[in-house]
PDB file of N, H, CA, C and O in Angstrom:
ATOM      1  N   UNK A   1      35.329  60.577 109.420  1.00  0.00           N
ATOM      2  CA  UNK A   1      35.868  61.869 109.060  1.00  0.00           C
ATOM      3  C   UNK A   1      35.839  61.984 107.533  1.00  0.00           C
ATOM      4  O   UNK A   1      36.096  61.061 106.761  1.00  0.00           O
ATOM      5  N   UNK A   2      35.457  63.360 107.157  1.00  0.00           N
ATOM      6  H   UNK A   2      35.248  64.110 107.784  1.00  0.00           H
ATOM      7  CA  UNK A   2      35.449  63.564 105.665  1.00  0.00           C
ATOM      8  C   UNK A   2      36.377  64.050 105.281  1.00  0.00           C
ATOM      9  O   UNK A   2      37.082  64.806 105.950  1.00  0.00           O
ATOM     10  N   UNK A   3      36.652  63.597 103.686  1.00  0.00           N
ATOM     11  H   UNK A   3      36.079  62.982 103.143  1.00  0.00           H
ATOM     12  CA  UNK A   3      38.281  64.759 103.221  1.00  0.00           C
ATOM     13  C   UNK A   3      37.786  66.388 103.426  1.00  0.00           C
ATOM     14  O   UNK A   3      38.563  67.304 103.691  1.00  0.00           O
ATOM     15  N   UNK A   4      36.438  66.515 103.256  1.00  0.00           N
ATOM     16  H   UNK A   4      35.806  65.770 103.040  1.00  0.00           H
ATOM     17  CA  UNK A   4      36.691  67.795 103.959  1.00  0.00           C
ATOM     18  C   UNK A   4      37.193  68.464 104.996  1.00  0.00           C
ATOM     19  O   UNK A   4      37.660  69.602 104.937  1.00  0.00           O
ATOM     20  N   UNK A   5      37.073  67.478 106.387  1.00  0.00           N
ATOM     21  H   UNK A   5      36.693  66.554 106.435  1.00  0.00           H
ATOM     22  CA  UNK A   5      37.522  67.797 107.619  1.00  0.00           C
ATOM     23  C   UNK A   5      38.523  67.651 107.582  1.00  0.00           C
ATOM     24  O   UNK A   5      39.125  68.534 108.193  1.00  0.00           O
ATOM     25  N   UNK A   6      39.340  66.686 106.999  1.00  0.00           N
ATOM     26  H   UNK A   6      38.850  65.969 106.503  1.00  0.00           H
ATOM     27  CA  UNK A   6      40.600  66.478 106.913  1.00  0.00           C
ATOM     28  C   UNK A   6      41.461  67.570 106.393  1.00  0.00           C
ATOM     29  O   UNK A   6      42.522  67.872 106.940  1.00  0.00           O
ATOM     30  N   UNK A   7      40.993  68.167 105.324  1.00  0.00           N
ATOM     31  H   UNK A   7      40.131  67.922 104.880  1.00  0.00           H
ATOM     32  CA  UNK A   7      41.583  68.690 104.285  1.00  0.00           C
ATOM     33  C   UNK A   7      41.637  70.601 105.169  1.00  0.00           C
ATOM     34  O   UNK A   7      42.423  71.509 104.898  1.00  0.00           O
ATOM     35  N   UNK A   8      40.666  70.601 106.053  1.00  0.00           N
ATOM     36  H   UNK A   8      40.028  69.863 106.273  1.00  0.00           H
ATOM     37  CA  UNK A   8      40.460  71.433 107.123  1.00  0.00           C
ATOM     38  C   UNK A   8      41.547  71.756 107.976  1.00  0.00           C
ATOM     39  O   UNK A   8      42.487  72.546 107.889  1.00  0.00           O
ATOM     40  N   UNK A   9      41.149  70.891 108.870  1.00  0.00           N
ATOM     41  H   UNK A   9      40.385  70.250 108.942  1.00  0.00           H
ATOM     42  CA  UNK A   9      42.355  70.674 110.088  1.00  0.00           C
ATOM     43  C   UNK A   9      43.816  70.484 109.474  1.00  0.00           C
ATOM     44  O   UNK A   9      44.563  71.258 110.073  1.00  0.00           O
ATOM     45  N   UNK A  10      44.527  69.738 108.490  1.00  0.00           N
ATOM     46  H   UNK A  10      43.920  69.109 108.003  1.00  0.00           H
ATOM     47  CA  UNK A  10      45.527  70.200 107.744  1.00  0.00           C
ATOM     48  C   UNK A  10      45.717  71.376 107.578  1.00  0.00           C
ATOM     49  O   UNK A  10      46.552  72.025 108.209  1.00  0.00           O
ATOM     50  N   UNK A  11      44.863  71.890 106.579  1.00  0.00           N
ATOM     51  H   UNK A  11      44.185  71.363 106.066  1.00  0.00           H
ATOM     52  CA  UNK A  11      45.023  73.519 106.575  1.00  0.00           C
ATOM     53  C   UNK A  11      44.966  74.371 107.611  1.00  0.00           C
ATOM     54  O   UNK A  11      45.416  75.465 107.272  1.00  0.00           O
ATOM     55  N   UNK A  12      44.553  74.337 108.897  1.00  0.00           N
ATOM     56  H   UNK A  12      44.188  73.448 109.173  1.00  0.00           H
ATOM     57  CA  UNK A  12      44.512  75.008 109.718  1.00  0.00           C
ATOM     58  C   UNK A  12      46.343  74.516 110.609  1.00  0.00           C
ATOM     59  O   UNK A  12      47.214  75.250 111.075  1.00  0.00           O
ATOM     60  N   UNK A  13      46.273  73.320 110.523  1.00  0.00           N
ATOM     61  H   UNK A  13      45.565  72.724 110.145  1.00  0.00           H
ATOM     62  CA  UNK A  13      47.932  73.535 110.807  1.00  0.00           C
ATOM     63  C   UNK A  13      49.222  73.969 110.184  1.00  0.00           C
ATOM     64  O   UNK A  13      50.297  73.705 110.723  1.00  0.00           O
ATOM     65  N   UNK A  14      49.169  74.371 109.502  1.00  0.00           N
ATOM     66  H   UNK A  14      48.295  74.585 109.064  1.00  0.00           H
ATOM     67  CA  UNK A  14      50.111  73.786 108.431  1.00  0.00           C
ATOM     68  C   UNK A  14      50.490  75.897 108.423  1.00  0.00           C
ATOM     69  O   UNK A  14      51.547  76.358 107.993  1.00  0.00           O
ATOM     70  N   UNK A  15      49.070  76.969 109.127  1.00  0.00           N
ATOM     71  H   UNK A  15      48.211  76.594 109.476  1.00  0.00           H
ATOM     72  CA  UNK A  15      49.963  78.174 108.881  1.00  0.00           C
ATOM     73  C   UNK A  15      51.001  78.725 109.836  1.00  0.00           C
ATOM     74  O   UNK A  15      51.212  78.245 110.950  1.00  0.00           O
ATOM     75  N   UNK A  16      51.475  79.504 109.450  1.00  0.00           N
ATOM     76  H   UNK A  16      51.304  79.893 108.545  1.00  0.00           H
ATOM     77  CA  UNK A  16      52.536  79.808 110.231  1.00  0.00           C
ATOM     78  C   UNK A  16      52.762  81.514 110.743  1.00  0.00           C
ATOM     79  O   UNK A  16      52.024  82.312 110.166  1.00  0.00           O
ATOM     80  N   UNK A  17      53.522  81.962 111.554  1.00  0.00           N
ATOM     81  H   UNK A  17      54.122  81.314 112.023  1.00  0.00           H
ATOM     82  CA  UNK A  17      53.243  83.469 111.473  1.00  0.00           C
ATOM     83  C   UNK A  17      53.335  83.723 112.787  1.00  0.00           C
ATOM     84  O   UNK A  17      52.860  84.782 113.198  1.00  0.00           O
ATOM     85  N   UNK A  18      53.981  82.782 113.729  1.00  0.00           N
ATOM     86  H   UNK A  18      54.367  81.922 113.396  1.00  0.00           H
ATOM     87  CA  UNK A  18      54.275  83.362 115.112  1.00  0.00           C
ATOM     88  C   UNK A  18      53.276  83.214 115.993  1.00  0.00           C
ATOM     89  O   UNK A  18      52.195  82.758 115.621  1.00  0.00           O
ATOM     90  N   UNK A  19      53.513  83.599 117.347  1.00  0.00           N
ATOM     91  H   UNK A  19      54.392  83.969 117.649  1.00  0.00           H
ATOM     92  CA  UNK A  19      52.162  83.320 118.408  1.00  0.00           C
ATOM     93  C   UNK A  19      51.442  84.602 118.143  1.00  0.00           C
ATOM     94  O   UNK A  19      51.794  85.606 117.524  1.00  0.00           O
ATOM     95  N   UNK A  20      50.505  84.346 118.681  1.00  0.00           N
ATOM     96  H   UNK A  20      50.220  83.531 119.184  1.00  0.00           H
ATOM     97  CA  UNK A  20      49.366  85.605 118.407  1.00  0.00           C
ATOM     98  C   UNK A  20      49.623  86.678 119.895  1.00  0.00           C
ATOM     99  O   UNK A  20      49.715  87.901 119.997  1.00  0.00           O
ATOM    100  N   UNK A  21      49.677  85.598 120.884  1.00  0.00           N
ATOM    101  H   UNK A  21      49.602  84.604 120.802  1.00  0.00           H
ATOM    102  CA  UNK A  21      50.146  86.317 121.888  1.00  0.00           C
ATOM    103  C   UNK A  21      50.772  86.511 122.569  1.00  0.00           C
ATOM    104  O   UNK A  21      51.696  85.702 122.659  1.00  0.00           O
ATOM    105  N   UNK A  22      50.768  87.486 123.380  1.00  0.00           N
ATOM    106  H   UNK A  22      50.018  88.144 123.307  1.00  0.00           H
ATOM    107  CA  UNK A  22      51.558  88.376 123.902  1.00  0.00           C
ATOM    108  C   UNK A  22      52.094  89.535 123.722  1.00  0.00           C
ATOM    109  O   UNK A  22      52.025  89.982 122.577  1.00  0.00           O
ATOM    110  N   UNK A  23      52.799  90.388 124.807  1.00  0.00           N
ATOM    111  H   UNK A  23      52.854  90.025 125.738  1.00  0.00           H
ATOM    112  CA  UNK A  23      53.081  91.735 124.419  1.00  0.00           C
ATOM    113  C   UNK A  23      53.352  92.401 123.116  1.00  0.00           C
ATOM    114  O   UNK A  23      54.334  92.210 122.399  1.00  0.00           O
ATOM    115  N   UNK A  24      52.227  93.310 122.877  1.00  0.00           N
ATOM    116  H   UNK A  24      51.429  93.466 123.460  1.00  0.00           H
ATOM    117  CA  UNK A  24      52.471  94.032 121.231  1.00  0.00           C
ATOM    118  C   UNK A  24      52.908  95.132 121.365  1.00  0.00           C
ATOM    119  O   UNK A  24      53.161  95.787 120.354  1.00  0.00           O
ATOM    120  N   UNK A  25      53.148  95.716 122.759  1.00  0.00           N
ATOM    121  H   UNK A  25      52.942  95.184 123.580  1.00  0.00           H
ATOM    122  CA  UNK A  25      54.145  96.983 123.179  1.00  0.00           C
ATOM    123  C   UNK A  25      55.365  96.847 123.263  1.00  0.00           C
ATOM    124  O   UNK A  25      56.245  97.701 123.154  1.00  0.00           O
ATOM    125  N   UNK A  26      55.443  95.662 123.477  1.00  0.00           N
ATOM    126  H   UNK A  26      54.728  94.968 123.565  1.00  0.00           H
ATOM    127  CA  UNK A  26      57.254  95.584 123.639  1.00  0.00           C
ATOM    128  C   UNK A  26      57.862  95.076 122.206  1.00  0.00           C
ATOM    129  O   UNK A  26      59.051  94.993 121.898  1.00  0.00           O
ATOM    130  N   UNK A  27      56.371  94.666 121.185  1.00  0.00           N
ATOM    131  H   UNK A  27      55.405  94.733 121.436  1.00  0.00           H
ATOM    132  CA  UNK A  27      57.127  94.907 119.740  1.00  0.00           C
ATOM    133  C   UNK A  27      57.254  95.748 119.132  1.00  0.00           C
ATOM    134  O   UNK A  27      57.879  95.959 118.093  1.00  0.00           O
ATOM    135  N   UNK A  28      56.561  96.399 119.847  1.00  0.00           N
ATOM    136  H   UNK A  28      56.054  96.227 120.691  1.00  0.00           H
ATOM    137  CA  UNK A  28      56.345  98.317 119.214  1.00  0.00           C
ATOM    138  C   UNK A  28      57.672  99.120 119.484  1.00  0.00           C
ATOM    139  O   UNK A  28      58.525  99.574 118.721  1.00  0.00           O
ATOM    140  N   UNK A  29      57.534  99.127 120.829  1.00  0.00           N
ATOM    141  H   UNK A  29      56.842  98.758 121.449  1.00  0.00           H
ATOM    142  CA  UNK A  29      59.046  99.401 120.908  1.00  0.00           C
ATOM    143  C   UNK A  29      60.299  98.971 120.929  1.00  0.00           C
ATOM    144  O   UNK A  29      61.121  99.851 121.186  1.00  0.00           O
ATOM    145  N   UNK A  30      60.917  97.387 120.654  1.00  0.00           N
ATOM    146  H   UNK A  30      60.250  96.672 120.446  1.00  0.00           H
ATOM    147  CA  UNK A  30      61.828  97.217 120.201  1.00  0.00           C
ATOM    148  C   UNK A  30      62.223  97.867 118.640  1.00  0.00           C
ATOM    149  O   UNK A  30      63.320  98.306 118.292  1.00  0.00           O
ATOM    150  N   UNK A  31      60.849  97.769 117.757  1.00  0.00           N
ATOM    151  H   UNK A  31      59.959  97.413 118.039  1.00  0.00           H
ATOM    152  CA  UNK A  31      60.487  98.465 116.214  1.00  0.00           C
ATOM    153  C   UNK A  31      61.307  99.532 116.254  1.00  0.00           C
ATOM    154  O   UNK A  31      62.461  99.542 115.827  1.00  0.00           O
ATOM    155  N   UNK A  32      60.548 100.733 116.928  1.00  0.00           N
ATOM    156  H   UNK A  32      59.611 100.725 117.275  1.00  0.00           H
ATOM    157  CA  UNK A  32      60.819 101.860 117.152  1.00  0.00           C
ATOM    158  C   UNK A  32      62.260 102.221 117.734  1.00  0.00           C
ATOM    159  O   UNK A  32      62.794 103.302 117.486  1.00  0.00           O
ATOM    160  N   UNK A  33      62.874 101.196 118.558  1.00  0.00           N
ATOM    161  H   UNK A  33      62.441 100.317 118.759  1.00  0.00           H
ATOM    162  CA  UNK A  33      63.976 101.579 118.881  1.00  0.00           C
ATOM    163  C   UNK A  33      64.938 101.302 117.689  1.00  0.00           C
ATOM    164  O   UNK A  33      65.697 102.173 117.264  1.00  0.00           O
ATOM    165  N   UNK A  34      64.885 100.335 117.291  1.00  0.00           N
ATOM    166  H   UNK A  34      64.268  99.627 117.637  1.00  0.00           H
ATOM    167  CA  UNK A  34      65.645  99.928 115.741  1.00  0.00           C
ATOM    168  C   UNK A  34      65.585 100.888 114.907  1.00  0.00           C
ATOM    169  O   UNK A  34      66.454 101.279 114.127  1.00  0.00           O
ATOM    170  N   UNK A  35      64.428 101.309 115.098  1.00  0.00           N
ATOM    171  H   UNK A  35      63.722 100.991 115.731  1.00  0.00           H
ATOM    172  CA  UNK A  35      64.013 102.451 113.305  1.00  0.00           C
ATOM    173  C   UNK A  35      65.074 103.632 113.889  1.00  0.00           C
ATOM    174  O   UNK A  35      66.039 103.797 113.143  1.00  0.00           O
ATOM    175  N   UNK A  36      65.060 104.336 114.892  1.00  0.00           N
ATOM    176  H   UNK A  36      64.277 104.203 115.498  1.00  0.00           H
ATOM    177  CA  UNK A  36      65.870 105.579 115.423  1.00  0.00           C
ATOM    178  C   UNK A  36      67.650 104.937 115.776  1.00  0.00           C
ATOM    179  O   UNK A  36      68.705 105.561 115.885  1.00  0.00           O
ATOM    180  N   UNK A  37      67.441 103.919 115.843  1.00  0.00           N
ATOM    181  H   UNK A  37      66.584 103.412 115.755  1.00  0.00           H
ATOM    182  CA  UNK A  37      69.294 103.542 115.762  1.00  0.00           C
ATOM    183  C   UNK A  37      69.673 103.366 114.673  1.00  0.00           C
ATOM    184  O   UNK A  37      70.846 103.708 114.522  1.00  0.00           O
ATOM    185  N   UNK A  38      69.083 102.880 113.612  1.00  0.00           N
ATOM    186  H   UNK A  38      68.131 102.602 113.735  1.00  0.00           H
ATOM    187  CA  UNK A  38      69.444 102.764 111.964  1.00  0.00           C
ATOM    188  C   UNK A  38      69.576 104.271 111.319  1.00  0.00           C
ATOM    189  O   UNK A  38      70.462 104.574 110.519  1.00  0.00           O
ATOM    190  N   UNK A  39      68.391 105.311 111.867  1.00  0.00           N
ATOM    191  H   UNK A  39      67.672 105.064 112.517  1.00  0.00           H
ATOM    192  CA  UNK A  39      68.481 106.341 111.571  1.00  0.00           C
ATOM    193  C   UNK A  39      69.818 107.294 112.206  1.00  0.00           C
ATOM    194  O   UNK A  39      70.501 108.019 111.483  1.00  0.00           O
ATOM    195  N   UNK A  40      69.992 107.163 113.407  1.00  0.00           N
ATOM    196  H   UNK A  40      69.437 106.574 113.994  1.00  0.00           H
ATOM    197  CA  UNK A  40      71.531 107.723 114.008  1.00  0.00           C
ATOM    198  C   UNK A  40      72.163 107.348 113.383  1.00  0.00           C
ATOM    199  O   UNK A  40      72.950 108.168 112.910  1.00  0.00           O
ATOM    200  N   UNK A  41      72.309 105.833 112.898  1.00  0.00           N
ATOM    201  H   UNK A  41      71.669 105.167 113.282  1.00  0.00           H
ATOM    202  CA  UNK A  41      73.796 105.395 112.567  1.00  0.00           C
ATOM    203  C   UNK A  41      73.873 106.017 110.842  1.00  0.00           C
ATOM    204  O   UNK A  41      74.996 106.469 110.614  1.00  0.00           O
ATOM    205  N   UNK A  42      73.104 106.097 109.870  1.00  0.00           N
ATOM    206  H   UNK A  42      72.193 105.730 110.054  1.00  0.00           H
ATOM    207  CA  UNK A  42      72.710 106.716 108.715  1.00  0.00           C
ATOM    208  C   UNK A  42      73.045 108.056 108.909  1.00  0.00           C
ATOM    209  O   UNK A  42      73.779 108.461 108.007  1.00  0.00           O
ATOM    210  N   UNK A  43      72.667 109.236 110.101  1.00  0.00           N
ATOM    211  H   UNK A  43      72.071 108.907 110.833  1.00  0.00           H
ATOM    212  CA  UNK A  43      73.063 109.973 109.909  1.00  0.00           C
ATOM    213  C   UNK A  43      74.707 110.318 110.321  1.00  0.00           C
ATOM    214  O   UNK A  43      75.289 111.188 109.675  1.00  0.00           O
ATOM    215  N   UNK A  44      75.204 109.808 111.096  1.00  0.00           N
ATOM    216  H   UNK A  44      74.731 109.101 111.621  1.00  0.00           H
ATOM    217  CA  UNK A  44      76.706 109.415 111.620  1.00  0.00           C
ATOM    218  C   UNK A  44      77.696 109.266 110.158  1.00  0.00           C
ATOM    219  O   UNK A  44      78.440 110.044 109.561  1.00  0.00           O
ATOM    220  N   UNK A  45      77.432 108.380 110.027  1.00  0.00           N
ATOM    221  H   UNK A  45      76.828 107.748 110.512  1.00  0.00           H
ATOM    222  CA  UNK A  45      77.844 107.950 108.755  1.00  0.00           C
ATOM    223  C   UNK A  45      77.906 108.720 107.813  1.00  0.00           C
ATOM    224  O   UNK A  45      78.836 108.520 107.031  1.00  0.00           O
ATOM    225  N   UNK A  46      76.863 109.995 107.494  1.00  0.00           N
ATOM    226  H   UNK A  46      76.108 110.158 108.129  1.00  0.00           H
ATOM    227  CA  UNK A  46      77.236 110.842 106.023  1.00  0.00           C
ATOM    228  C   UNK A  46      76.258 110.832 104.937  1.00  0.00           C
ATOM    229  O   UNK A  46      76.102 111.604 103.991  1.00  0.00           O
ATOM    230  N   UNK A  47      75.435 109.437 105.410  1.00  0.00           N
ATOM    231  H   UNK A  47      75.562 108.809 106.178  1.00  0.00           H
ATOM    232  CA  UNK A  47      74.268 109.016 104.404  1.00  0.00           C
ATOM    233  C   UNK A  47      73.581 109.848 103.964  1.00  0.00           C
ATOM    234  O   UNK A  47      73.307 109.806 102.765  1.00  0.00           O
ATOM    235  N   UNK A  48      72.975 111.082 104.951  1.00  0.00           N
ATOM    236  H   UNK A  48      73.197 111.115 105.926  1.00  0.00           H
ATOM    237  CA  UNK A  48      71.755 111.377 104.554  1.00  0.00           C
ATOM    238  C   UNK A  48      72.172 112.866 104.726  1.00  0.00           C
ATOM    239  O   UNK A  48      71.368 113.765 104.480  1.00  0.00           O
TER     240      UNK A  48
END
């Protein structure tokens, strides 16, 4: 094995950033549900 390969496969472990998969609708809409409850509670409140 070369320090290149080495220096490779290290780098390829080492990122980070969550699984790739699975449902990207149900992150969409948990998102979306957050963004419109922050916004109720902002307007409740007087904020805006």
């Amino acid at each position: 094995m070369t320090a290149t390969t080495a220096e490779n496969r290290n780098h390829a472990r080492a990122r980070t950033g969550g699984p790739k998969d699975g449902p990207k609708v149900l992150e969409h809409i948990l998102g979306w549900t957050l963004v419109v409850v922050l916004a109720m509670f902002v307007t409740q409140a007087g904020l805006m």
